[in-house]
BALOBA-1460 file (C-alpha; in Angstrom, 3 decimals):
// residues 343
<rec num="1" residu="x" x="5.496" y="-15.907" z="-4.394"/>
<rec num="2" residu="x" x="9.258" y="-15.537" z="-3.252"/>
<rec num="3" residu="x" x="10.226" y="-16.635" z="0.236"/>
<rec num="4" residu="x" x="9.958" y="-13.116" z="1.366"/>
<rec num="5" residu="x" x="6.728" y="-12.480" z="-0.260"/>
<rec num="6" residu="x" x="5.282" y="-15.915" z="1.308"/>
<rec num="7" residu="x" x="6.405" y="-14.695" z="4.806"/>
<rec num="8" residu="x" x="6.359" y="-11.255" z="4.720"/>
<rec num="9" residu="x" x="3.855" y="-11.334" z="7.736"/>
<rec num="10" residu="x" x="6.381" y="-13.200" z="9.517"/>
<rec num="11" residu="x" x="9.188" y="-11.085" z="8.598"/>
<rec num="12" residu="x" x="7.356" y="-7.758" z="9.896"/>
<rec num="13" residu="x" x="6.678" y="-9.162" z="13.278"/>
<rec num="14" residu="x" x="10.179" y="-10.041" z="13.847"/>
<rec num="15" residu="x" x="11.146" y="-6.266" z="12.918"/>
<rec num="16" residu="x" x="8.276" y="-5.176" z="15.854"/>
<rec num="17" residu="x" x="10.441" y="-7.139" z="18.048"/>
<rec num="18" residu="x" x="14.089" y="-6.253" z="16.725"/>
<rec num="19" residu="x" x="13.343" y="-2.621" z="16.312"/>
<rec num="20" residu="x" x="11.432" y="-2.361" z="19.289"/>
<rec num="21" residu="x" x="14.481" y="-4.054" z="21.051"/>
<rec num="22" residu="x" x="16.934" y="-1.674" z="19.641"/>
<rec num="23" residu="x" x="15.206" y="1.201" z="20.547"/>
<rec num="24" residu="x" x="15.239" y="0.478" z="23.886"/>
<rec num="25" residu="x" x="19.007" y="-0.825" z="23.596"/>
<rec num="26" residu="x" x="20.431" y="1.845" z="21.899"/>
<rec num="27" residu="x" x="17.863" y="5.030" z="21.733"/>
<rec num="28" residu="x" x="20.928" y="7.806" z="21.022"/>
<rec num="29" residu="x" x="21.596" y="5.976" z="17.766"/>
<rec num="30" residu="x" x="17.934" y="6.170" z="16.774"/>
<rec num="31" residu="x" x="17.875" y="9.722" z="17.365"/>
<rec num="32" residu="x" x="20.709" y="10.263" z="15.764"/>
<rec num="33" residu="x" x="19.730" y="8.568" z="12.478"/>
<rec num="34" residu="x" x="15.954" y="11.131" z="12.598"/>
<rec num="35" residu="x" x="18.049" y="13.903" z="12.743"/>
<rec num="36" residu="x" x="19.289" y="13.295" z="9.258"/>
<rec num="37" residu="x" x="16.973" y="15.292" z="7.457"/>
<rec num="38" residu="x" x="17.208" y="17.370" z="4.486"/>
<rec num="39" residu="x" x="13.170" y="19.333" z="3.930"/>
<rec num="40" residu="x" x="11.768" y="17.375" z="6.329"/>
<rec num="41" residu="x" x="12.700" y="14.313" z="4.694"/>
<rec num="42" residu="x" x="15.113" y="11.724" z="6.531"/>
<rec num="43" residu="x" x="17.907" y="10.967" z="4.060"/>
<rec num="44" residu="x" x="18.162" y="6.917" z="5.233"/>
<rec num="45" residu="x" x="14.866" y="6.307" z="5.176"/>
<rec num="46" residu="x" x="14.529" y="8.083" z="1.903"/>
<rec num="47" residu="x" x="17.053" y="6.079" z="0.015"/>
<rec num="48" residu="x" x="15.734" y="2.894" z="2.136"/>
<rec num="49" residu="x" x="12.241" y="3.682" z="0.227"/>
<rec num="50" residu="x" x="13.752" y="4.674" z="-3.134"/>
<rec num="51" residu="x" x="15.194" y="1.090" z="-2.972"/>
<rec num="52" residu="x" x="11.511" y="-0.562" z="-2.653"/>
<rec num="53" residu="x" x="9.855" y="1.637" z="-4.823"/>
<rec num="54" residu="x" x="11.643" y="1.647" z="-7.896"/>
<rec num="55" residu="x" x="12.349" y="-2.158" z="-8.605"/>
<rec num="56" residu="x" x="8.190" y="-2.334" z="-8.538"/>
<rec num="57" residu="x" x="7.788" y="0.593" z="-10.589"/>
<rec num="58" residu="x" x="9.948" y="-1.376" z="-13.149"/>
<rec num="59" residu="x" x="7.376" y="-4.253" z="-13.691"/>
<rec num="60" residu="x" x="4.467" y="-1.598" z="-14.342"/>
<rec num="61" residu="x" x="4.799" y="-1.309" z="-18.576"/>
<rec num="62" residu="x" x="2.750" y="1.970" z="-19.497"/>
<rec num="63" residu="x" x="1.827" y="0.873" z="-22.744"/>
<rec num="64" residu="x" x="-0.270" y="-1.810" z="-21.206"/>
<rec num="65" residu="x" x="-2.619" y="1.671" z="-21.016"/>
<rec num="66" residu="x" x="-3.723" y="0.367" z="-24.422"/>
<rec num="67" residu="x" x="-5.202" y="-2.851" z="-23.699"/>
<rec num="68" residu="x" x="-8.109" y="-0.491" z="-21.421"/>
<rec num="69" residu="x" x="-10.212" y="-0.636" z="-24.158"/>
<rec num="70" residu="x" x="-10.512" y="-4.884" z="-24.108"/>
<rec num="71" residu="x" x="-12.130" y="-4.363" z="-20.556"/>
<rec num="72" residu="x" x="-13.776" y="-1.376" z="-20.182"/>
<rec num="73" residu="x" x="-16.065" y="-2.127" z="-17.223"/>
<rec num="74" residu="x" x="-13.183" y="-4.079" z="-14.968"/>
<rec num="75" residu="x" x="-11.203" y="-0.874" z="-15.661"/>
<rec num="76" residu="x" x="-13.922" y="1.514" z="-14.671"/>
<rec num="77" residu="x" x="-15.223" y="-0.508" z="-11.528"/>
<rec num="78" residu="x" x="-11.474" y="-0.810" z="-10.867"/>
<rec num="79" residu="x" x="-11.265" y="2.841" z="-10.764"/>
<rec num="80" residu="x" x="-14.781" y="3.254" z="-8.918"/>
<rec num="81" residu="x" x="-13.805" y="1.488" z="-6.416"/>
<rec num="82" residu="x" x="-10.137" y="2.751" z="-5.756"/>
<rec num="83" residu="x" x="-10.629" y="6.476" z="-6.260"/>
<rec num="84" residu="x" x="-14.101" y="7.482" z="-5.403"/>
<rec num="85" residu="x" x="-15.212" y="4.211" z="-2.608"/>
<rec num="86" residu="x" x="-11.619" y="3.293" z="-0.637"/>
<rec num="87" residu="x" x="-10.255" y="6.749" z="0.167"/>
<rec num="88" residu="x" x="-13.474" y="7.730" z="1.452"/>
<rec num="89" residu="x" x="-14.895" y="4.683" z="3.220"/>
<rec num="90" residu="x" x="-11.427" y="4.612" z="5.232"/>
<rec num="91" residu="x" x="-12.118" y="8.064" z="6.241"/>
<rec num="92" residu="x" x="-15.362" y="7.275" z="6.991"/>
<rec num="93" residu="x" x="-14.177" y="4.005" z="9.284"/>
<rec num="94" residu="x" x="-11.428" y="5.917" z="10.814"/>
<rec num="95" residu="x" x="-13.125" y="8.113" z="12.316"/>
<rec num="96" residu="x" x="-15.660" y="5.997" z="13.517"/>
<rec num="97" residu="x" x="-13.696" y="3.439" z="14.970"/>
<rec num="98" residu="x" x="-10.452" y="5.531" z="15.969"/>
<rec num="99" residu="x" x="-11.884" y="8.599" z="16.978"/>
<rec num="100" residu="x" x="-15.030" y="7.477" z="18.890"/>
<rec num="101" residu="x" x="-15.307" y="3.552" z="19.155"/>
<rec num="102" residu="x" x="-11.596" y="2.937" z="20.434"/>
<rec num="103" residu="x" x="-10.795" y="6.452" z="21.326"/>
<rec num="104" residu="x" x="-11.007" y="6.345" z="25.082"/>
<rec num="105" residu="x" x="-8.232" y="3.312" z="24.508"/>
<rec num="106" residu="x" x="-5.843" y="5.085" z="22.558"/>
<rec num="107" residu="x" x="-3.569" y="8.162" z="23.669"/>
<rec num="108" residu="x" x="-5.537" y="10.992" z="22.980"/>
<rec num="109" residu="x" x="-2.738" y="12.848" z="21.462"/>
<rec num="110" residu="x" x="-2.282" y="10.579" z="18.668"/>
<rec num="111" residu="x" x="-5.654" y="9.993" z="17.682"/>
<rec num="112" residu="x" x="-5.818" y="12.601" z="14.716"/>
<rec num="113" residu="x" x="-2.129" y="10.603" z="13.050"/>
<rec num="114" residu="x" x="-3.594" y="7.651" z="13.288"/>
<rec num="115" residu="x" x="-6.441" y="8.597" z="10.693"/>
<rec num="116" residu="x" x="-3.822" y="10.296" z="8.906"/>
<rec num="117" residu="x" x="-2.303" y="7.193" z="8.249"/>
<rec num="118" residu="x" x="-5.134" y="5.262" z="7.771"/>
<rec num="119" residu="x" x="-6.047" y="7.785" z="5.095"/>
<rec num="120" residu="x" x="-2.886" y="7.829" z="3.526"/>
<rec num="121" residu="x" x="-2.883" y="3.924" z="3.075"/>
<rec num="122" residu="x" x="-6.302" y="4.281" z="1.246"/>
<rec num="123" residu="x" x="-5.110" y="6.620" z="-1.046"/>
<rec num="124" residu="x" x="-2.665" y="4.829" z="-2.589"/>
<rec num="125" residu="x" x="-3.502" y="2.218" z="-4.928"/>
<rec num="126" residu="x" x="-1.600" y="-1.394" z="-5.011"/>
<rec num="127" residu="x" x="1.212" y="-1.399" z="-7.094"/>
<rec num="128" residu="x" x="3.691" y="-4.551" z="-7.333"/>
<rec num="129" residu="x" x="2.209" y="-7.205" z="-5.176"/>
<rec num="130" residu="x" x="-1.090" y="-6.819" z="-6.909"/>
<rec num="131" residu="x" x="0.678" y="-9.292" z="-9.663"/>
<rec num="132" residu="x" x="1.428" y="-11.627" z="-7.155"/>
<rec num="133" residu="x" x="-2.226" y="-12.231" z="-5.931"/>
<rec num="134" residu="x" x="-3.508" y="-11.778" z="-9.573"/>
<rec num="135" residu="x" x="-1.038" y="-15.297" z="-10.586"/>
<rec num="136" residu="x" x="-2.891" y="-16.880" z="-7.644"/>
<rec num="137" residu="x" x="-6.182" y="-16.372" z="-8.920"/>
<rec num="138" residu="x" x="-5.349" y="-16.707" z="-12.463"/>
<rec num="139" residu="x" x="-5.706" y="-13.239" z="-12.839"/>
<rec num="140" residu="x" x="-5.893" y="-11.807" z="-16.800"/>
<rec num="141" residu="x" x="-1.708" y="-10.681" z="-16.881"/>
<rec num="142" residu="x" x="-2.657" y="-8.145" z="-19.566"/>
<rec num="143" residu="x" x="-5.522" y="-6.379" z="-17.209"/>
<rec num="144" residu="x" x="-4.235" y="-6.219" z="-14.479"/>
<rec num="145" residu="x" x="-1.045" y="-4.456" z="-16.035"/>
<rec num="146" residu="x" x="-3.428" y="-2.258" z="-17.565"/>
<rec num="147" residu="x" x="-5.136" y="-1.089" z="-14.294"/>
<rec num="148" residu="x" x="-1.868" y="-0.969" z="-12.218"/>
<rec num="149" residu="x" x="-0.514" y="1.209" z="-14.547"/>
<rec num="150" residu="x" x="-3.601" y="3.602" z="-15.109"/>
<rec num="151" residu="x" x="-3.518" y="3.708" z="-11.024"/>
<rec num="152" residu="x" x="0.110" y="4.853" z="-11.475"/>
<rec num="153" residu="x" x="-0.968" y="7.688" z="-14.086"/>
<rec num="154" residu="x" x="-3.757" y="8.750" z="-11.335"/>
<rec num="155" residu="x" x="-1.651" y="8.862" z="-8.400"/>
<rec num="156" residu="x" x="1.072" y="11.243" z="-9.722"/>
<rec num="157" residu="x" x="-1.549" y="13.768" z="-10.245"/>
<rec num="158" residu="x" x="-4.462" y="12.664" z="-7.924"/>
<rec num="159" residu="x" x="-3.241" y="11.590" z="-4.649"/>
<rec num="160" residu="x" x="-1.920" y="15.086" z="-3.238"/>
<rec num="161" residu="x" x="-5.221" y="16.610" z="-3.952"/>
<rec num="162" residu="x" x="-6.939" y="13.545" z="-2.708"/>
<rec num="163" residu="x" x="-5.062" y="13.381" z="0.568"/>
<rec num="164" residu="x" x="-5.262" y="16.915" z="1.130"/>
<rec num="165" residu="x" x="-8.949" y="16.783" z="0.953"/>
<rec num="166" residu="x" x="-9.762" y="13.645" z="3.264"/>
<rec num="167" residu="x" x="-7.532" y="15.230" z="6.071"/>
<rec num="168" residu="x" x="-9.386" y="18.581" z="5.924"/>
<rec num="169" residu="x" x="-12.343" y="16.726" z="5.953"/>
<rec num="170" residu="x" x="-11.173" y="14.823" z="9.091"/>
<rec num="171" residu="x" x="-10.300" y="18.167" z="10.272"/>
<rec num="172" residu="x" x="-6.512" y="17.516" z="10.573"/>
<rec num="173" residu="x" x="-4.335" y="20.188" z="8.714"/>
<rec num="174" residu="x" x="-1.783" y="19.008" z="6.178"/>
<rec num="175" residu="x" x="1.696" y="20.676" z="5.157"/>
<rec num="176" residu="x" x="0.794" y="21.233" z="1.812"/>
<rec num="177" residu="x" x="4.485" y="21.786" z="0.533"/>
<rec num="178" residu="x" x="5.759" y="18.644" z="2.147"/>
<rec num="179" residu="x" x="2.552" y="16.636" z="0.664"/>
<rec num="180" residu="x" x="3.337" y="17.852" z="-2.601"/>
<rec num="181" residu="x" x="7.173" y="17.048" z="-1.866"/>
<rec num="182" residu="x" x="6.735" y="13.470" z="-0.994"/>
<rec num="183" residu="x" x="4.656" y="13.087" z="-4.123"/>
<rec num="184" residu="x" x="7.870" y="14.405" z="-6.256"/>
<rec num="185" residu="x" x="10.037" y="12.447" z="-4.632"/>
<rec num="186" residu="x" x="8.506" y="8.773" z="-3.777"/>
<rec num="187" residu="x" x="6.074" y="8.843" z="-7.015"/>
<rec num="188" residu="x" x="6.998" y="11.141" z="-9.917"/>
<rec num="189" residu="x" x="10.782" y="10.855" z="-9.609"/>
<rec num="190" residu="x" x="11.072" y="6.721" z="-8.744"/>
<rec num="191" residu="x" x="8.221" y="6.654" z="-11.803"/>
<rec num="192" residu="x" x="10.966" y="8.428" z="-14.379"/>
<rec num="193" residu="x" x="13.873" y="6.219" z="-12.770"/>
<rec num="194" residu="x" x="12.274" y="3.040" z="-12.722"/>
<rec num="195" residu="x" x="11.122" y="3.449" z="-16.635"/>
<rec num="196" residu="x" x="14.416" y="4.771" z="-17.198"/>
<rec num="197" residu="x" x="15.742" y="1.326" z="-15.757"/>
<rec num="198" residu="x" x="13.183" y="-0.431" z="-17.456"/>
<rec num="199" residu="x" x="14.006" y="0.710" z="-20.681"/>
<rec num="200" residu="x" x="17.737" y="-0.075" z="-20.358"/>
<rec num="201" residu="x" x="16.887" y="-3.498" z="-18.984"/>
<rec num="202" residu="x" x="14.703" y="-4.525" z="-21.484"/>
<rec num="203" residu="x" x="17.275" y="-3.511" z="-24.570"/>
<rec num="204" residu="x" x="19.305" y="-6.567" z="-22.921"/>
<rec num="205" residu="x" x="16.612" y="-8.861" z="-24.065"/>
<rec num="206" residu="x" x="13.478" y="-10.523" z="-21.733"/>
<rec num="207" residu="x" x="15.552" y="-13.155" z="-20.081"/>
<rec num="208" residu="x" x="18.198" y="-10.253" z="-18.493"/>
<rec num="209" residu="x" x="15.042" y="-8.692" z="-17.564"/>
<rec num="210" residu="x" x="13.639" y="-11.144" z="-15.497"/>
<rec num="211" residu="x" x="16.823" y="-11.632" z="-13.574"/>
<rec num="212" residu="x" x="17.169" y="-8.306" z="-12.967"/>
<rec num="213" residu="x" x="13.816" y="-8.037" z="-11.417"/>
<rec num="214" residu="x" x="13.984" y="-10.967" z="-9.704"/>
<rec num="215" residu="x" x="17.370" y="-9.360" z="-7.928"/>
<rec num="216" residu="x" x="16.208" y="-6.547" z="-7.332"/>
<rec num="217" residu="x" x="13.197" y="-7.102" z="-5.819"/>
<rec num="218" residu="x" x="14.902" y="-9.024" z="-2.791"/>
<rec num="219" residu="x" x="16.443" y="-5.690" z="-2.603"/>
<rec num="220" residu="x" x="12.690" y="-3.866" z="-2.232"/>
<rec num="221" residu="x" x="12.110" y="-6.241" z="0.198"/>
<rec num="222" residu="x" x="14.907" y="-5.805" z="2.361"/>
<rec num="223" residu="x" x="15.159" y="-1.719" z="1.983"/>
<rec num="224" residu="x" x="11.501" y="-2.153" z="3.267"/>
<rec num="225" residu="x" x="12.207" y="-4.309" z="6.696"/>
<rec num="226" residu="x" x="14.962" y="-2.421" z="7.523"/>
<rec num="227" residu="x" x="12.889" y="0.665" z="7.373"/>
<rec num="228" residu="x" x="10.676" y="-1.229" z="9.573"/>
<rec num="229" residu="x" x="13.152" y="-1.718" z="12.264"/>
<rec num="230" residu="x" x="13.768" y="1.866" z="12.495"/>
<rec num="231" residu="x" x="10.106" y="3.121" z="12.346"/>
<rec num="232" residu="x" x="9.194" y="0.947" z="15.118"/>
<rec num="233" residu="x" x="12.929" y="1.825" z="16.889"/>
<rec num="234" residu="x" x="11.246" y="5.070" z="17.263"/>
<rec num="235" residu="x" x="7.975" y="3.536" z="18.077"/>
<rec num="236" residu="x" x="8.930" y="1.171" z="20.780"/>
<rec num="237" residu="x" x="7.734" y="3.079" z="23.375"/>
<rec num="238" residu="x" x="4.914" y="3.993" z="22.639"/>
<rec num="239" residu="x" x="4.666" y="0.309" z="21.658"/>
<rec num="240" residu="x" x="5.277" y="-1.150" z="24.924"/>
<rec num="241" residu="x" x="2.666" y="0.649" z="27.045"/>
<rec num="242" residu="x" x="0.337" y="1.009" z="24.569"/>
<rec num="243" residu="x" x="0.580" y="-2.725" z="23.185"/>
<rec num="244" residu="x" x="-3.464" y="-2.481" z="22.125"/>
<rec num="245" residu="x" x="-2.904" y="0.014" z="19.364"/>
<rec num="246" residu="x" x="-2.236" y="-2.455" z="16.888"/>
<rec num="247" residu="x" x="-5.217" y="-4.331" z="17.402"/>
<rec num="248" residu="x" x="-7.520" y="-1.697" z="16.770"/>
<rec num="249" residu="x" x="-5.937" y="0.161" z="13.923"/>
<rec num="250" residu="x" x="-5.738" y="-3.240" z="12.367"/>
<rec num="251" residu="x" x="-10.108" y="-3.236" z="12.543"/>
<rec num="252" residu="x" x="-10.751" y="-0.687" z="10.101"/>
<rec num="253" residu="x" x="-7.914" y="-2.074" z="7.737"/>
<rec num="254" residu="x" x="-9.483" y="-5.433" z="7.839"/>
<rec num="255" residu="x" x="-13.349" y="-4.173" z="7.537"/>
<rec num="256" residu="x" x="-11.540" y="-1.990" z="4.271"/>
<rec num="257" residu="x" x="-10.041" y="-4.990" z="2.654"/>
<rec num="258" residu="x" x="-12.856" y="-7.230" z="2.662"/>
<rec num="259" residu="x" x="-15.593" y="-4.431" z="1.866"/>
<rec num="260" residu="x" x="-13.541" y="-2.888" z="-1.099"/>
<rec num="261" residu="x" x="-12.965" y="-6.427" z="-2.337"/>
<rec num="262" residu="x" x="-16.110" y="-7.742" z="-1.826"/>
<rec num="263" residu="x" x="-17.529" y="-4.362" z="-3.543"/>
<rec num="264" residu="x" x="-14.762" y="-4.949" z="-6.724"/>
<rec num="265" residu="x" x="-16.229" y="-8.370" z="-7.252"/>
<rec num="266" residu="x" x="-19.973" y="-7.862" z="-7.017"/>
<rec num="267" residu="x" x="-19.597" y="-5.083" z="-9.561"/>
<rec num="268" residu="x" x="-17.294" y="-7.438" z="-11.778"/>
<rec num="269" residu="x" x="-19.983" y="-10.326" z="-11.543"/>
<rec num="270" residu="x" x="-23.070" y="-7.828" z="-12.203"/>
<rec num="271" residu="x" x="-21.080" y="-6.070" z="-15.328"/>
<rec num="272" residu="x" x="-20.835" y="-10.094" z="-16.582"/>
<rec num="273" residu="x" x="-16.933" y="-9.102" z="-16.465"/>
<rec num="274" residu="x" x="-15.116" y="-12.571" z="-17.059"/>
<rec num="275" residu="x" x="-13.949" y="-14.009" z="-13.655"/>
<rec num="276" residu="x" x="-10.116" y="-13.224" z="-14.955"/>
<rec num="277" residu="x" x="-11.057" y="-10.080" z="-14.938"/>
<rec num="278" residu="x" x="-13.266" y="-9.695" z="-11.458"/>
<rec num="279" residu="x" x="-10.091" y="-11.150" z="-9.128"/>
<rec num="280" residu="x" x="-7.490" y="-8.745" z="-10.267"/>
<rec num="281" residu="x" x="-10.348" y="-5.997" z="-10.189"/>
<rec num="282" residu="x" x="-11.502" y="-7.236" z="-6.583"/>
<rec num="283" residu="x" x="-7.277" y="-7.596" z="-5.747"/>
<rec num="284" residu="x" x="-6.002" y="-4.175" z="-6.448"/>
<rec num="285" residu="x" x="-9.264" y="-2.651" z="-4.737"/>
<rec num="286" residu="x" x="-8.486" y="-4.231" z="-1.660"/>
<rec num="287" residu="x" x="-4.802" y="-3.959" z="-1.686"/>
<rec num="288" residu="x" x="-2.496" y="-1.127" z="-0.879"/>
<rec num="289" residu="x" x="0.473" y="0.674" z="-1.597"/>
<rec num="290" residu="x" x="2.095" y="0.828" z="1.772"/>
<rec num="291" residu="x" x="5.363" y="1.357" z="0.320"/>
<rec num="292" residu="x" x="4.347" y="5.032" z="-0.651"/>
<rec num="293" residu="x" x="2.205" y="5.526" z="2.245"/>
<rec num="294" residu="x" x="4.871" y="4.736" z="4.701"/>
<rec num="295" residu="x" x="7.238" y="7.196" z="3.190"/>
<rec num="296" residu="x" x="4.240" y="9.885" z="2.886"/>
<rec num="297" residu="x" x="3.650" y="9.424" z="6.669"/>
<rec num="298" residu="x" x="7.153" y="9.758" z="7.929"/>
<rec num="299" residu="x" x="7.260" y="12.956" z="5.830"/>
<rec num="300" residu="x" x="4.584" y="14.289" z="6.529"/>
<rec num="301" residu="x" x="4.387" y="13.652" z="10.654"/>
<rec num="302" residu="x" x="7.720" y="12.096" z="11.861"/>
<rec num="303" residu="x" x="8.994" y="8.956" z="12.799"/>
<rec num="304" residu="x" x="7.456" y="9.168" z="16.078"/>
<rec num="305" residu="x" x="4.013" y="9.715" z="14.402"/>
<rec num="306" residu="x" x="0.761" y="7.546" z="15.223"/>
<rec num="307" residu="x" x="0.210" y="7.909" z="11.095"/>
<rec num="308" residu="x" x="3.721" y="6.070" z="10.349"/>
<rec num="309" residu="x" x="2.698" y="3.390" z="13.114"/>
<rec num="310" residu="x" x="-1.063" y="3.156" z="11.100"/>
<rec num="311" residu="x" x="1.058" y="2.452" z="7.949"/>
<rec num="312" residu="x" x="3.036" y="0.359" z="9.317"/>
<rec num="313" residu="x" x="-0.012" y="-1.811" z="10.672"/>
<rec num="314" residu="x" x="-1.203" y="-2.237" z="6.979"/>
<rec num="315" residu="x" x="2.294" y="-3.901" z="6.369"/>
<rec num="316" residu="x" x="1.678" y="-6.184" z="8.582"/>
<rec num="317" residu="x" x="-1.456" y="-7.714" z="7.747"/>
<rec num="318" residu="x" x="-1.642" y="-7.261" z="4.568"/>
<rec num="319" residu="x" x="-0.470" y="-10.562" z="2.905"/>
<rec num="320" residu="x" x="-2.430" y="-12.582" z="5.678"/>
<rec num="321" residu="x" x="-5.730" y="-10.137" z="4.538"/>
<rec num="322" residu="x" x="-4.526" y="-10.572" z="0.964"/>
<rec num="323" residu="x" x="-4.624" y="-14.593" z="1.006"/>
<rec num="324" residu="x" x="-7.997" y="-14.715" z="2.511"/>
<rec num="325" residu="x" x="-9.355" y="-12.797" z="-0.399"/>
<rec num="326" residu="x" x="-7.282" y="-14.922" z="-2.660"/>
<rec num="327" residu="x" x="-8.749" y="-18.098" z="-1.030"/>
<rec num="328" residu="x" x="-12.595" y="-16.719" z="-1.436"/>
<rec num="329" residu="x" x="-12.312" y="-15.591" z="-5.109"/>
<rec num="330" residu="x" x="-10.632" y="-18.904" z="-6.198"/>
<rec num="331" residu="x" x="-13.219" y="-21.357" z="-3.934"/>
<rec num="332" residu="x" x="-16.244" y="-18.691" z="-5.523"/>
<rec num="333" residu="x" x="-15.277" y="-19.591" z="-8.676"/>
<rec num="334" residu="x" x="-17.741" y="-22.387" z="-9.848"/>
<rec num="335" residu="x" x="-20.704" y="-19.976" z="-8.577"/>
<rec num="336" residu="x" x="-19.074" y="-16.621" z="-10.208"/>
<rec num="337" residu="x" x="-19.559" y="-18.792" z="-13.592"/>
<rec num="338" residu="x" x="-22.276" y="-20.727" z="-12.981"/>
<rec num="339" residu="x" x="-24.730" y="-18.082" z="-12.310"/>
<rec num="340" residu="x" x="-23.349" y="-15.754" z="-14.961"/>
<rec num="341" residu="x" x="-24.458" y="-18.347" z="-17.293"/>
<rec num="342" residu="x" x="-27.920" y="-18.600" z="-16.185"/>
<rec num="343" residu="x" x="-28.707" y="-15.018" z="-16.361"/>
C-alpha cells in the first residue's frame, strides 16, 4: 500500500477538519464553486472525480473476463453476494437503524438522503483498492481481476436500475434522468477513457505502464481529498451541531462490511473454493466503490445532501474496516485449510 493508501483514514479526517474550517472561513467561495453546474452536475467536482476514477479503471484488464471459467463458484458467490445480498441488506439496515433506531437523533429532514447514500454505496461494487487488500491476503491476482472486471461489466448496465429500485422501495423518489446521467458520465464514459489510456500505455511496454499507474494514482488520490474538503465545506454546518451523525451512519456501514464479508467467505469455504480464492471473494463483497457513489450522490441530491455526507462516511472508515477483515482472513487461514481437508 502507498503512503496515501496506508493513511487514507488519516488523510480524510484532516479534510473533516480543513473543509469544515473553510466553510466556516470563507462560505461565499463555497457557494460560489456549487453554483458551477452544467445538468445538475458541478463542473469541479466532476473533473475532481474524473481524475480518481479513471487511473483505477486503467488497472481493471477486461480480458481477465476469460479466466471466469477457472473459478466458477468464487465468481458466482462473488456476484451473489454483491448484486443480490449487499444492495439489499443495506437497504434493509438503513432503514432500520436510520429511520427508526437513530431517527429521533438525526434531523428529521435529512433522514430519507442519508439512506440514499447508504444505498448508493452498496450498489457499487469495489473497484481499485480491492487489489490492494487482495496482495495482503495473498489474494489469486488473476481472480480477483476477473471479478473486478465482471463487476465493472454489471455496473454500467445494472446499477441505475438497481438504485432506482432500492430508493422506491425506501420510498424516496429518484431523478431518473440525472441517475441515468451520472451513470454516463462517472461509469460508461471514464470506462471508454481509461481503456483508451490503457491501451496506449500498455503499447509503451509493462515497465512504462507501471509508472504511469503508479503516477497517476497519487493523482486519484488527491482529486479525491480535495473533493472531500469541499463536500464537507458545504457540510460544516450541519457538521458542527449535529457532530453525532457520523457515528451512527458509520453503524450500518460497519454491520455491512463484516456481514457481506463474513457471508463471501463462508460460501467460499462451503463451495471448497481455495483460500486464494475466498479472501478476494470475501474483499470485494465487503468493499465499496465510494469513488462512484460520492459523485452519484452529489448529482443526484446536492452538496448539501445527507446522501453525499453518508458517502462520505464510507470514505472514512473504510480502510480501517478493510484491515480488520484483512487481519481475520489471514489469522483464519490455518482453520480455512485445515478443515477443508478433513471434510
Amino acid at each position: 500500500m502507498s503512503m496515501f493508501e496506508r493513511y487514507l483514514t488519516l488523510w480524510v479526517a484532516l479534510c473533516i477538519l480543513i473543509g469544515v474550517s473553510l466553510g466556516q472561513l470563507w462560505p461565499d467561495v463555497f457557494q460560489a464553486i456549487a453554483r458551477l453546474e452544467f445538468a445538475q452536475v458541478n463542473l469541479p467536482v466532476g473533473f475532481l472525480i474524473w481524475v480518481m476514477i479513471i487511473p483505477m479503471l486503467a488497472k481493471v484488464d477486461f480480458s481477465a473476463l476469460g479466466q471466469v471459467r477457472r473459478h466458477v463458484k468464487g465468481i458466482g458467490i462473488t456476484i451473489f453476494v454483491n448484486w443480490l445480498i449487499k444492495p439489499f441488506s443495506m437497504t434493509l439496515l438503513a432503514w432500520l437503524f436510520i429511520r427508526h433506531l437513530f431517527g429521533d437523533m438525526l434531523p428529521a429532514d435529512q433522514v430519507d438522503s442519508y439512506i440514499a447514500g447508504l444505498v448508493l454505496l452498496a450498489a457499487a461494487p469495489c473497484t481499485a483498492m480491492v487489489f490492494v487488500w487482495s496482495r495482503l491476503t495473498q489474494g489469486d491476482p488473476l481472480f480477483t481481476l476477473s471479478q473486478v472486471a465482471l463487476n465493472d461489466i454489471i455496473m454500467i448496465f445494472g446499477f441505475a436500475p438497481l438504485v432506482g429500485l432500492l430508493l422506491g422501495i425506501s420510498a424516496i423518489s429518484v431523478p431518473w434522468a440525472t441517475l441515468t446521467t451520472s451513470v454516463v458520465l462517472y461509469i460508461v464514459i471514464p470506462v471508454w477513457v481509461a481503456q483508451l489510456l490503457r491501451k496506449v500505455v500498455l503499447a509503451k511496454g509493462q515497465a512504462s505502464f507501471e509508472r504511469v499507474m503508479k503516477a497517476t494514482g497519487s493523482w486519484s488520490i488527491a482529486a479525491l481529498l480535495l473533493t472531500l474538503i469541499l463536500l464537507f465545506g458545504f457540510q460544516g454546518r450541519s457538521i458542527i451541531e449535529q457532530p453525532l451523525v457520523i457515528a451512527l451512519l458509520a453503524v450500518p456501514i460497519l454491520i455491512q462490511v463484516f456481514f457481506n464479508a463474513g457471508l463471501a467467505y463462508w460460501l467460499n469455504y462451503k463451495a471448497r473454493e481455495q483460500h486464494s480464492v475466498a479472501c478476494p471473494s470475501a474483499l470485494i463483497g465487503a468493499s465499496n466503490f465510494f469513488e462512484l457513489a460520492v459523485a452519484t450522490a452529489i448529482s443526484l441530491f446536492g452538496f448539501h445532501s445527507g446522501a453525499a455526507l453518508a458517502t462520505v462516511v464510507g470514505v472514512l472508515i473504510e480502510v480501517p474496516a478493510m484491515l480488520a477483515v484483512v487481519c481475520i482472513v489471514n489469522r483464519s487461514k490455518d482453520w480455512y485449510q485445515r478443515n477443508q481437508a478433513r471434510t
